[in-house]
C-alpha positions as CSV (number, residue, x, y, z in Angstrom):
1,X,-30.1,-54.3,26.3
2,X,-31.6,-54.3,29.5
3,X,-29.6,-51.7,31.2
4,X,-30.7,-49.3,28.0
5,X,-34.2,-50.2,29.1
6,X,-33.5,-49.4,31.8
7,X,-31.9,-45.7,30.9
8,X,-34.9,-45.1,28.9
9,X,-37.4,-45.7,31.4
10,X,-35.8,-43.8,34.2
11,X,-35.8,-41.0,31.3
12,X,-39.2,-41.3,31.0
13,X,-40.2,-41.5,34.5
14,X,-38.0,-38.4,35.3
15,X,-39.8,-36.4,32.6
16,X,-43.5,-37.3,34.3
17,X,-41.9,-36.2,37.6
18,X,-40.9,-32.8,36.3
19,X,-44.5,-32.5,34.6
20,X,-45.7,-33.2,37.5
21,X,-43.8,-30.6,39.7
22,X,-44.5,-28.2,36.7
23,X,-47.8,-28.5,36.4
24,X,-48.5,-28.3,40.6
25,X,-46.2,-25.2,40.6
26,X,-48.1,-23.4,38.2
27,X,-51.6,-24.5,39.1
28,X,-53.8,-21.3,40.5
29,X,-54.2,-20.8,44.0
30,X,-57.5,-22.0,45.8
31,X,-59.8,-19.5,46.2
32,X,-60.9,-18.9,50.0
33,X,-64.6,-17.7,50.9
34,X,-64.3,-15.1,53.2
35,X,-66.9,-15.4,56.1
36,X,-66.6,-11.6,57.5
37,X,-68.2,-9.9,54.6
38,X,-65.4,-7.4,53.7
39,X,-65.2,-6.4,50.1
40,X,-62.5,-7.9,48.1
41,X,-59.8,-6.2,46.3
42,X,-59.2,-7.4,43.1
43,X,-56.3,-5.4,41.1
44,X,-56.9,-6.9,37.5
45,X,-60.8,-6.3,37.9
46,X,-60.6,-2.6,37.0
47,X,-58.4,-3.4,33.8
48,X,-60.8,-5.5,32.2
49,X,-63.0,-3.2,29.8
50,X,-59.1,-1.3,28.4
51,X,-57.8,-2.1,25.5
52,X,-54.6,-3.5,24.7
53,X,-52.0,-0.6,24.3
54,X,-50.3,-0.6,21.0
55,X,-46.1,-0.5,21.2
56,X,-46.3,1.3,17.2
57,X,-48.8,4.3,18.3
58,X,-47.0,7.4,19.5
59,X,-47.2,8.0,22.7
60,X,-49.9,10.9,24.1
61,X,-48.5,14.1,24.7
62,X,-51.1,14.4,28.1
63,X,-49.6,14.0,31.4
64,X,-51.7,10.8,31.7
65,X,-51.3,8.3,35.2
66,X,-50.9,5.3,32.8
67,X,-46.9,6.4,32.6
68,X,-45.4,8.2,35.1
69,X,-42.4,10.7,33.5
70,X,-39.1,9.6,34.9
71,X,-36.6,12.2,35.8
């Protein structure tokens, strides 16, 4: 009885670990205030205002920069 307990709670105790490490692996970053002035460059910034792409429309015959032709 007690060594089941026992099992169980080390179980248990385990899970909350691995929440624990989950959760503080997959937290974001802290964000640092720069003190020089020099513009930021933000990558997902210029995506914001594009819609979604839809994988059932055909795909545009114009050479477009979205999907480079691969040879």
């Amino acid at each position: 009885m007690l060594s089941t307990l026992l099992v169980i709670g080390g179980v248990l105790v385990g899970l909350l670990v691995l929440l624990a490490v989950i959760v503080s692996l997959s937290a974001r970053p802290a964000t640092t205030t720069r003190t020089t002035g020099a513009p930021r460059s933000s990558t997902w910034v210029t995506d914001v205002g594009r819609p979604h792409p839809d994988a059932w429309s055909p795909l545009s015959t114009g050479a477009t920069s979205e999907m480079p032709a691969v040879r």
